[in-house]
C-alpha positions as CSV (number, residue, x, y, z in Angstrom):
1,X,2.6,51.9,67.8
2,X,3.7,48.7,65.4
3,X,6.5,47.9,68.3
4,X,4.5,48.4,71.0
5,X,1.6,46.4,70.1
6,X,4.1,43.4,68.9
7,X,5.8,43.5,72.4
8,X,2.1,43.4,74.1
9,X,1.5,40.2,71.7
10,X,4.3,38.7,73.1
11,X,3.9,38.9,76.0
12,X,0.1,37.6,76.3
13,X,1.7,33.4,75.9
14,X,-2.0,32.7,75.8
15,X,-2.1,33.6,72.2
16,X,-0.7,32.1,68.9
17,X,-1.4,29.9,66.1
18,X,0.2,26.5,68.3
19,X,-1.9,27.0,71.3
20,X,-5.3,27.2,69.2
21,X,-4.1,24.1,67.4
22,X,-3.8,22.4,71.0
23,X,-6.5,23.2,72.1
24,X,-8.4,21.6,69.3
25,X,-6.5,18.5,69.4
26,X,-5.8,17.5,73.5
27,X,-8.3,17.7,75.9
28,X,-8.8,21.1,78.4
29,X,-6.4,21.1,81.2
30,X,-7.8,20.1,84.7
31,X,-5.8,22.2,87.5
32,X,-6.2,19.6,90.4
33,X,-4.9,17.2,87.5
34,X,-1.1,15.9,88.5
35,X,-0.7,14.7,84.8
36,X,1.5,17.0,82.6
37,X,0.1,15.6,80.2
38,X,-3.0,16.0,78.2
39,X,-5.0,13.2,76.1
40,X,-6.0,14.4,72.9
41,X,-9.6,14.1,71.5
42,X,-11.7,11.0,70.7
43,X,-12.5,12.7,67.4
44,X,-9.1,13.7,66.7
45,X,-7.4,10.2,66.8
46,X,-10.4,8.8,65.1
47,X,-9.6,11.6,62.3
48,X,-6.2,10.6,62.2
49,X,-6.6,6.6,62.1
50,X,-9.0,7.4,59.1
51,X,-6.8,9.3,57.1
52,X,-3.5,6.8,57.8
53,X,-6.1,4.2,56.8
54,X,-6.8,6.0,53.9
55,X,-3.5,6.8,52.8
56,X,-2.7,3.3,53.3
57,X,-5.4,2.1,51.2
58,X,-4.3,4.5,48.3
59,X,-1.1,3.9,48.3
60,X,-1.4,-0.3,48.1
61,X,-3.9,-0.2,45.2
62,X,-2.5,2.4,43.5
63,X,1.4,1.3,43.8
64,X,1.8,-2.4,45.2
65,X,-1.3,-4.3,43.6
């Protein structure tokens, strides 16, 4: 039963751990879209620029000042 519900798993490519993770970061993919490529969220980037800022911040009082 372990073997046979792993192989099902497999199978199903709409599953896993990465493409949950995408689809909280890029935007949902329009079919009539010709882009490959998906933009990520507003919120995401502004996440990230926060936290390099952040990071940045820490790192020049902390070790350069």
């Amino acid at each position: 039963m372990d073997r046979l519900l792993r192989q099902h798993l497999r199978l199903r490519s709409d599953l896993g751990l990465w493409n949950a993770l995408a689809a909280m970061i890029f935007e949902s993919h329009n079919a009539f879209s010709t882009e490959p490529r998906r933009k990520p969220h507003r919120c995401f980037v502004l996440f990230v620029v926060n936290l390099v800022a952040a990071l940045a911040a820490l790192a020049y009082f902390n070790f350069l000042n």
